[in-house]
PAVO-532043 format. One record per residue (C-alpha): residue in three letters; y, x, z. Coordinates in steps of 0.2 Angstrom, whole numbers, always signed. Layout:
<pts>
<pt type="ala" y="Y" x="X" z="Z"/>
...
</pts>
This chain:
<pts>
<pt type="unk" y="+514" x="+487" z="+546"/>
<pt type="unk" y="+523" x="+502" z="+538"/>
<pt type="unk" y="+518" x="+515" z="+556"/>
<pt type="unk" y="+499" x="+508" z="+552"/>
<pt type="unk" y="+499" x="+514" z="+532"/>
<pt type="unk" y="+507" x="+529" z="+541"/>
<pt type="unk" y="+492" x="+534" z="+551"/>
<pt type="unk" y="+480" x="+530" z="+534"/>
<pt type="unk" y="+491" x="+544" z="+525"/>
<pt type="unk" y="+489" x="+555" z="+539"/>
<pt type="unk" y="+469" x="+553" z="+541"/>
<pt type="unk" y="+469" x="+555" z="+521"/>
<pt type="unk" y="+478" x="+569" z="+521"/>
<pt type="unk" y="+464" x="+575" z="+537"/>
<pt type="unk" y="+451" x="+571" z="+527"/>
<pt type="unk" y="+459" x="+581" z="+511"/>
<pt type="unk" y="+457" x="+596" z="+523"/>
<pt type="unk" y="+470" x="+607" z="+512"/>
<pt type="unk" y="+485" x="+602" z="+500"/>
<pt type="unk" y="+498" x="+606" z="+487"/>
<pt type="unk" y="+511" x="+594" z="+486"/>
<pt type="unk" y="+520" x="+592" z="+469"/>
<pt type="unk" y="+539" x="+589" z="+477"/>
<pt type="unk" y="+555" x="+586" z="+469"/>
<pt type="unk" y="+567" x="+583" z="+484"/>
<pt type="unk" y="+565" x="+565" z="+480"/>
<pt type="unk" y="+561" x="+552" z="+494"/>
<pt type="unk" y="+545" x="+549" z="+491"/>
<pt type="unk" y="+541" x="+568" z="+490"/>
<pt type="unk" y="+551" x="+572" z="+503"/>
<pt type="unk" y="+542" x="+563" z="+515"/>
<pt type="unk" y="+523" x="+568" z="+509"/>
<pt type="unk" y="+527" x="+584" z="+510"/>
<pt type="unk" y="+535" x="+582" z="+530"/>
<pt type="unk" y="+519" x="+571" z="+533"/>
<pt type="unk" y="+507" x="+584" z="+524"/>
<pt type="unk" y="+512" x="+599" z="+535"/>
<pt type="unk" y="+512" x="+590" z="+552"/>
<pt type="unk" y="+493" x="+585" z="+547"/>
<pt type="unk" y="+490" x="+599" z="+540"/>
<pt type="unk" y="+501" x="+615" z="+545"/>
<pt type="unk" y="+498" x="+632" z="+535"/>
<pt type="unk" y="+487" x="+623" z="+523"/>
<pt type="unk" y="+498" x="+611" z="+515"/>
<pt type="unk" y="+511" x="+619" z="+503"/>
<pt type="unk" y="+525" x="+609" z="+493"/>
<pt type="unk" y="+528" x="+616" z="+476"/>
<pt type="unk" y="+542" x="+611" z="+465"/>
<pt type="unk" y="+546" x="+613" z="+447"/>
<pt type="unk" y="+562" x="+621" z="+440"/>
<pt type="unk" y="+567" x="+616" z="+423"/>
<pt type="unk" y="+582" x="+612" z="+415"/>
<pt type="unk" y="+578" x="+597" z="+417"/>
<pt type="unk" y="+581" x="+597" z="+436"/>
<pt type="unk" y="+599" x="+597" z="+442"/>
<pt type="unk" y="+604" x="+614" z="+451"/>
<pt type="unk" y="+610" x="+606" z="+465"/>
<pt type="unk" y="+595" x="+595" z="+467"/>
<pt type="unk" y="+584" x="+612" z="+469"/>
<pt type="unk" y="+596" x="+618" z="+482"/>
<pt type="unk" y="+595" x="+602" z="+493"/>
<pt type="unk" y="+574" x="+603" z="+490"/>
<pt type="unk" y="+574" x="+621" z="+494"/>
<pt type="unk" y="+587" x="+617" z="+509"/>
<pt type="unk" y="+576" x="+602" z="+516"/>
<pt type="unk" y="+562" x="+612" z="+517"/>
<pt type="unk" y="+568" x="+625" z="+530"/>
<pt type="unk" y="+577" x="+612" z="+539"/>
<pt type="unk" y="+562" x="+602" z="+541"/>
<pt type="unk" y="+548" x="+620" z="+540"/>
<pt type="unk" y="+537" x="+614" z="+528"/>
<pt type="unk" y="+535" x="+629" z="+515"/>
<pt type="unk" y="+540" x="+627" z="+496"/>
<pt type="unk" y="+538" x="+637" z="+484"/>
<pt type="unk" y="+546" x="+637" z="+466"/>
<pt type="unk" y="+539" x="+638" z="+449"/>
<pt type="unk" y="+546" x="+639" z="+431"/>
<pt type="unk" y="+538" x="+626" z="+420"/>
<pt type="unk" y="+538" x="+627" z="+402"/>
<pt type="unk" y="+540" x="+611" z="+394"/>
<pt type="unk" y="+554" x="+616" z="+385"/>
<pt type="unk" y="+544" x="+628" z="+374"/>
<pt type="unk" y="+533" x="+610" z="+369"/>
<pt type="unk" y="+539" x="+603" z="+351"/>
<pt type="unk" y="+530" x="+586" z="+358"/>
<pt type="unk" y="+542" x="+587" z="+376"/>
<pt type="unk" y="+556" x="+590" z="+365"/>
<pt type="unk" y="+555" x="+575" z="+354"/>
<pt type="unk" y="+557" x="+562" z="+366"/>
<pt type="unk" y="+543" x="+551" z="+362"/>
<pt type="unk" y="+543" x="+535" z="+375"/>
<pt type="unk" y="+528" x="+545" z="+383"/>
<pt type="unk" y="+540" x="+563" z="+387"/>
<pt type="unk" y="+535" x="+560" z="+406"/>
<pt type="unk" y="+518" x="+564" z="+400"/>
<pt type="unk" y="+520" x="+579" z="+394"/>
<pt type="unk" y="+528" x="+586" z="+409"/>
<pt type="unk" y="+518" x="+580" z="+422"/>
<pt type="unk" y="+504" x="+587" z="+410"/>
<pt type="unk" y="+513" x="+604" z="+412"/>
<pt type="unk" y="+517" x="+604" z="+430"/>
<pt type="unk" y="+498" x="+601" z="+434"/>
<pt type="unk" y="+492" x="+614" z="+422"/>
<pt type="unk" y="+504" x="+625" z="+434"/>
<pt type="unk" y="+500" x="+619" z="+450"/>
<pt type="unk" y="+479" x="+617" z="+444"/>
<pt type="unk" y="+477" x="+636" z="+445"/>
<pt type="unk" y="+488" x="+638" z="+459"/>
<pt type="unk" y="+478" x="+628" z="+469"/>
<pt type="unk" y="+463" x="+636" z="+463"/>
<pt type="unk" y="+466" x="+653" z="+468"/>
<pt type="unk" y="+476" x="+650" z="+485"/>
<pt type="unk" y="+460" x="+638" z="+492"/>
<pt type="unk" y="+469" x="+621" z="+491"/>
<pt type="unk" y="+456" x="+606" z="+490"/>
<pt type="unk" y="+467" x="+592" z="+483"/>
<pt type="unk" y="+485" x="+591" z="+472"/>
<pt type="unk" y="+496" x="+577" z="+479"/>
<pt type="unk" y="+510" x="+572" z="+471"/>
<pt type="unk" y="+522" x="+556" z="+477"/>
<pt type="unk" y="+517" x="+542" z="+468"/>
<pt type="unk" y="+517" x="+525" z="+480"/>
<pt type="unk" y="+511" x="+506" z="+480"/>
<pt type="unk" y="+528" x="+499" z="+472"/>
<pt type="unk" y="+526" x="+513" z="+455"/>
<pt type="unk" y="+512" x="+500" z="+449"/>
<pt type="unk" y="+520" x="+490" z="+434"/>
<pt type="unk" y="+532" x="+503" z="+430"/>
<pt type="unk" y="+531" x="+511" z="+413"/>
<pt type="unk" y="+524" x="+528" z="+422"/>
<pt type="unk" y="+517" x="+539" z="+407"/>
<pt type="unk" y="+514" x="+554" z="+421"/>
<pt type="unk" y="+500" x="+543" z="+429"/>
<pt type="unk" y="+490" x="+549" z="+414"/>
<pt type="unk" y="+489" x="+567" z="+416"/>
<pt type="unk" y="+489" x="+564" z="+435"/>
<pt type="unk" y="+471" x="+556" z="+432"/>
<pt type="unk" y="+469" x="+570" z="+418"/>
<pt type="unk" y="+467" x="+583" z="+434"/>
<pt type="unk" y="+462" x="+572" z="+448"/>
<pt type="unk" y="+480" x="+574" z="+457"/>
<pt type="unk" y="+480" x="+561" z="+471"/>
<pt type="unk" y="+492" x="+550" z="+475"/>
<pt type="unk" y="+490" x="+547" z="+495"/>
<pt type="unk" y="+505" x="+536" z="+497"/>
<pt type="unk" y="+498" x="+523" z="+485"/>
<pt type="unk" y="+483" x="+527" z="+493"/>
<pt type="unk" y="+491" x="+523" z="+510"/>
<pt type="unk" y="+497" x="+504" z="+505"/>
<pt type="unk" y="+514" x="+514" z="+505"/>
<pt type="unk" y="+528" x="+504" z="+495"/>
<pt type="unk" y="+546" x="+512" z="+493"/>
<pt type="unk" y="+551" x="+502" z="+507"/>
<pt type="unk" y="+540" x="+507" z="+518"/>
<pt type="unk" y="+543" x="+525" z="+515"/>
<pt type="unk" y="+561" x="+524" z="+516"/>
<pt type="unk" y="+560" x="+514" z="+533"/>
<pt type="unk" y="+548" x="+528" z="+538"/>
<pt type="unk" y="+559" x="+544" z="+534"/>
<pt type="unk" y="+571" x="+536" z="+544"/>
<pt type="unk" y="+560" x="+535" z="+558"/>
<pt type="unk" y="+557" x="+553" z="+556"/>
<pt type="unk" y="+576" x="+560" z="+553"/>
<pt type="unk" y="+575" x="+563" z="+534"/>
<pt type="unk" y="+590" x="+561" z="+527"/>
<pt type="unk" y="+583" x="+555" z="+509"/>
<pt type="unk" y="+579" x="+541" z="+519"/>
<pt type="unk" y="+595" x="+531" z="+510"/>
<pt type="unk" y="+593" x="+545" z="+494"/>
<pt type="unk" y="+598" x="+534" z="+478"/>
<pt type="unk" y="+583" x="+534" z="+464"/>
<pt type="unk" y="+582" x="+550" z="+455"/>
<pt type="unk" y="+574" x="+552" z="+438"/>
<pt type="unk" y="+573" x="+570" z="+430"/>
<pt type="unk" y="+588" x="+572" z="+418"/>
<pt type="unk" y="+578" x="+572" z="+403"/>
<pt type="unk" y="+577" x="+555" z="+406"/>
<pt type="unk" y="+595" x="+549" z="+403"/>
<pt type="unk" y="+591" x="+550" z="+384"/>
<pt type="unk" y="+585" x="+540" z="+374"/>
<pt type="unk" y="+566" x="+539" z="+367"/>
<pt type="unk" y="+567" x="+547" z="+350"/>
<pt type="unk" y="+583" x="+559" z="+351"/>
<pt type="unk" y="+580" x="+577" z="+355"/>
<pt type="unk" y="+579" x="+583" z="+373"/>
<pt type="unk" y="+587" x="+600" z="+373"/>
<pt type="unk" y="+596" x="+609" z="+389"/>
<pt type="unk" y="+615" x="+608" z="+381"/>
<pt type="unk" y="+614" x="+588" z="+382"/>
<pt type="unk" y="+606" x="+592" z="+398"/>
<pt type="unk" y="+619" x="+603" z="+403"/>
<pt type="unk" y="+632" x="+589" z="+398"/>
<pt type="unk" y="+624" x="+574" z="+407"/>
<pt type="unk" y="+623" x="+586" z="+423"/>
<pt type="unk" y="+639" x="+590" z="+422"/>
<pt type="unk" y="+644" x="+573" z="+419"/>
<pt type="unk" y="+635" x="+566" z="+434"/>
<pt type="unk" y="+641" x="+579" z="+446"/>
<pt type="unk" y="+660" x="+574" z="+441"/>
<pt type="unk" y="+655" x="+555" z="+445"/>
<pt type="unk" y="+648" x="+560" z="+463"/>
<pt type="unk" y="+661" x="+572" z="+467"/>
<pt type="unk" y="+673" x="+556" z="+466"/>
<pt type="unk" y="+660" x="+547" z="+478"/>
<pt type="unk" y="+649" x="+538" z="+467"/>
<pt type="unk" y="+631" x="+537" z="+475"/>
<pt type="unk" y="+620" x="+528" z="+460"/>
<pt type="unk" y="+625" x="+538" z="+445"/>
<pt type="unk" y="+617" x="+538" z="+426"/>
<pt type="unk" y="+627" x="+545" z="+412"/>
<pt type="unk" y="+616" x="+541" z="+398"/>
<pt type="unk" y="+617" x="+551" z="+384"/>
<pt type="unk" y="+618" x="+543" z="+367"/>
<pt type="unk" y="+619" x="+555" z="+349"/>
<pt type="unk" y="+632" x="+547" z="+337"/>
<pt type="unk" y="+632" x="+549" z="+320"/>
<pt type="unk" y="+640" x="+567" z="+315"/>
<pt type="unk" y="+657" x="+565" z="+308"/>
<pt type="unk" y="+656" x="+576" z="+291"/>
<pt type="unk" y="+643" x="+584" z="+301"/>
<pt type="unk" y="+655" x="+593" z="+314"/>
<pt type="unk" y="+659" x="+586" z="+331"/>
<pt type="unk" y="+676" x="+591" z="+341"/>
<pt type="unk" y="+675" x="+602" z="+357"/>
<pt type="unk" y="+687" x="+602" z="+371"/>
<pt type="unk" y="+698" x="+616" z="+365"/>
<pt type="unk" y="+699" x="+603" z="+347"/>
<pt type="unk" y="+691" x="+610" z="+335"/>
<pt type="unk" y="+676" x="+604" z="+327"/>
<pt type="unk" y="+658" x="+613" z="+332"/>
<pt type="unk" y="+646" x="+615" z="+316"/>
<pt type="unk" y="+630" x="+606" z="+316"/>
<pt type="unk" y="+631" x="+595" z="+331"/>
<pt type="unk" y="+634" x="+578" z="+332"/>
<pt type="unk" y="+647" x="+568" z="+343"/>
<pt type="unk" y="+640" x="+559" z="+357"/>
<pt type="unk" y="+645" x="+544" z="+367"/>
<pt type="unk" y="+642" x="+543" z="+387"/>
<pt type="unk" y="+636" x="+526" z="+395"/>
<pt type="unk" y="+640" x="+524" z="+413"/>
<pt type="unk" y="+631" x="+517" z="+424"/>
<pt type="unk" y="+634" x="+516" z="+443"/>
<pt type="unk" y="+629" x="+504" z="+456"/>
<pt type="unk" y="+634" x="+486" z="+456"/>
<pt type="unk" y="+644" x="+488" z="+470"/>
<pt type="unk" y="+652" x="+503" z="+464"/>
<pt type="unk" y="+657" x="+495" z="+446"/>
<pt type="unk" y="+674" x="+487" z="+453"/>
<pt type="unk" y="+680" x="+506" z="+459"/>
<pt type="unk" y="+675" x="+514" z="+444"/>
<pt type="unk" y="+684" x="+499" z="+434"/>
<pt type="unk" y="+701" x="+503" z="+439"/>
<pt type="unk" y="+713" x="+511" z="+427"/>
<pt type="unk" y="+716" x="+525" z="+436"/>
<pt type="unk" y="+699" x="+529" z="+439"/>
<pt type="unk" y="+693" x="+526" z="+425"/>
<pt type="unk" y="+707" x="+536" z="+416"/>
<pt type="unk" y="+703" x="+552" z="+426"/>
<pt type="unk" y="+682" x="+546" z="+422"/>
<pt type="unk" y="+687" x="+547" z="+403"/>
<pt type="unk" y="+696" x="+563" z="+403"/>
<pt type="unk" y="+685" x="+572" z="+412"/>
<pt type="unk" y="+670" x="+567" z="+402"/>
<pt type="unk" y="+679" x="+572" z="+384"/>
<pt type="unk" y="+681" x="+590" z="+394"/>
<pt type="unk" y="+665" x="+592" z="+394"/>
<pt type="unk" y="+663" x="+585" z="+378"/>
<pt type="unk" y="+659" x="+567" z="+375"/>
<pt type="unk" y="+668" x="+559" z="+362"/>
<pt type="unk" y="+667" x="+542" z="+369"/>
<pt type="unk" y="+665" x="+537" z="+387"/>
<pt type="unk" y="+658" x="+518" z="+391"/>
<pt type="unk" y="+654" x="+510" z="+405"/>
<pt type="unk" y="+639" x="+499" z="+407"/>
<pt type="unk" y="+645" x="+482" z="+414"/>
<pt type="unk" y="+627" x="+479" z="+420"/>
<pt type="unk" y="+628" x="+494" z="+433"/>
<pt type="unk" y="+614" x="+505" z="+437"/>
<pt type="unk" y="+596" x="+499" z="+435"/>
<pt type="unk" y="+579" x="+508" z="+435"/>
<pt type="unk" y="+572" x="+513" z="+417"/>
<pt type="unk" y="+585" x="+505" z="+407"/>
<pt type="unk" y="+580" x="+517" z="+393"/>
<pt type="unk" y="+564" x="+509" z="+395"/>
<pt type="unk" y="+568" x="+492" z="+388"/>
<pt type="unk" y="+553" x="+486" z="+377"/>
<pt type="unk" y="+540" x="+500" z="+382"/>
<pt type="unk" y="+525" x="+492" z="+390"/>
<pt type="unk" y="+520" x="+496" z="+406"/>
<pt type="unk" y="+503" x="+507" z="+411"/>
<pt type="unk" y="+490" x="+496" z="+412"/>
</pts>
C-alpha cells in the first residue's frame, strides 16, 4: 500500500511540472523534498525558513541532508518576529508563521518559474489543531502527501526504504511551540528552551520538550545563574517531558540531579518533570481542532 501512494506523489508532483518545497528537515519534509527532486530534478527547490524559532542545530542537519542526499535548499530569513500578533502567542501563533513563510516563498516562486508551493502536510495531520492549514489554503500551497493518501506511517516506512535517516526522527514542533498560548514569545525564552533541550539530548534523550512556563515575578526580579536578581523579568519553571520509555532514566537521582542543575544554569528557577512523558500538542489541550 504505502509503494502505491508513493507513485500517486510522484505522478502529482509530474503533473505540478515545477516545485518549491517549504522544508524544515522534519520527516515529512525531508522526504518530499528527496521525492520532489527525483520527479523533478532542477526544477524542484527546497527552501527552509530560519528564525529563532528554529534550533541552530536543526538548520545544520537540513542544510546537511540536502547535500547528502543532492536536492538544493536554499535559506530564507522570515520575519515573524517583527509581528506584535506572532509575538502574543495566541492559540492560532502557527498561523501567523505559515502566513509569513508563504508570503516569502509566493514571490520566490513567482520570479524563479516555480508552478506550485508544497509544503509537508500528510493524511494523519487531519484532526489536529493545525492553524497553518489556513494560510496554506490562503496561497493555494499544496499538500501532495495528503494528497497522496500518505499517513505518518507511511512516510516513515517509505524513507527507510529510501535511506533517510529521519526515517526514526522523533516529532519536531518549532520552538515557539513549547510556550504556552497567551505568554509572549520572544527569542531569550527561545534561547533558554533551546538550550535546555540540547543538554537533555546530549545525555541521550531522543523525544525532548522542555516547556516553558512564566512564574509570577518575585518583587518583580528574577535570579540569574551568577545569583543576582535580573530587573524586569520573571522567574520561570521548566516542565520536562521525554518519552515514556525514557521517563524511568530521567527519574533517577542522579539524573535528575545533574537535569536540575543544568537547567537553573541556564536559568530556570524550577525544573519539573512531567510524569505523563512526551505527547504531541500538550499545550494544545482545550483548543479545537480545524474543521
Amino acid at each position: 500500500m504505502p509503494d502505491a501512494k508513493l507513485q500517486n506523489l510522484r505522478a502529482l508532483l509530474r503533473d505540478c511540472g515545477s516545485c518549491l518545497v517549504a522544508y524544515s528537515g522534519g520527516v515529512d519534509s525531508v522526504f518530499l523534498a528527496v521525492v520532489a527532486h527525483e520527479v523533478l530534478g532542477a526544477k524542484a527547490l527546497a527552501v527552509i525558513a530560519d528564525s529563532p524559532s528554529l534550533p541552530r542545530s536543526e538548520l545544520r542537519e537540513a542544510l546537511e541532508l540536502g547535500a547528502a542526499f543532492h536536492f538544493p535548499v536554499r535559506v530564507v530569513r522570515t520575519r515573524e518576529f517583527e509581528n506584535a500578533q506572532y509575538l502574543a502567542n495566541p492559540a492560532n501563533r502557527c498561523y501567523f508563521c505559515k502566513h509569513e513563510l508563504f508570503s516569502e516563498l509566493e514571490p520566490l516562486a513567482r520570479a524563479e518559474g516555480f508552478a506550485v508551493i508544497a509544503y509537508g502536510e500528510n493524511a494523519s495531520d487531519a484532526g489536529d489543531f493545525r492553524p497553518g492549514v489556513q494560510a496554506a489554503r490562503e496561497f493555494a500551497v499544496r499538500a501532495p502527501l495528503k494528497e497522496a493518501g500518505l499517513t505518518k506511517a507511511d512516510i516513515r516506512a517509505l524513507s527507510a526504504q529510501l535511506g533517510l535517516p529521519t526515517a526514526d526522527k522523533p516529532q519536531l514542533a518549532c520552538l515557539s511551540s513549547r510556550i504556552p498560548h497567551g505568554e509572549a514569545v520572544t527569542p531569550a525564552k527561545l534561547g533558554m528552551i533551546e538550550r535546555a533541550e540540547a543538554v537533555l539530548r546530549g545525555m541521550g534523550f531522543r523525544e525532548v520538550r522542555v516547556r516553558h512556563h512564566q512564574m509570577k515575578a518575585e518583587g518583580g526580579r528574577m535570579k540569574d545563574e551568577s545569583g543576582k536578581r535580573e530587573a524586569g523579568s520573571a522567574p520561570a519553571l521548566a516542565r520536562i517531558e521525554v518519552g515514556a520509555e525514557e521517563l524511568p532514566r530521567l527519574r533517577t537521582e542522579v539524573v535528575l540531579a545533574e537535569v536540575a542543575a543544568a537547567l537553573r544554569g541556564i536559568g530556570y528557577a524550577q525544573v519539573t518533570v512531567d510524569l505523563q512523558g512526551y505527547r504531541r500538542g500538550s499545550l494544545n489541550a482545550g483548543v479545537r481542532s480545524n474543521p
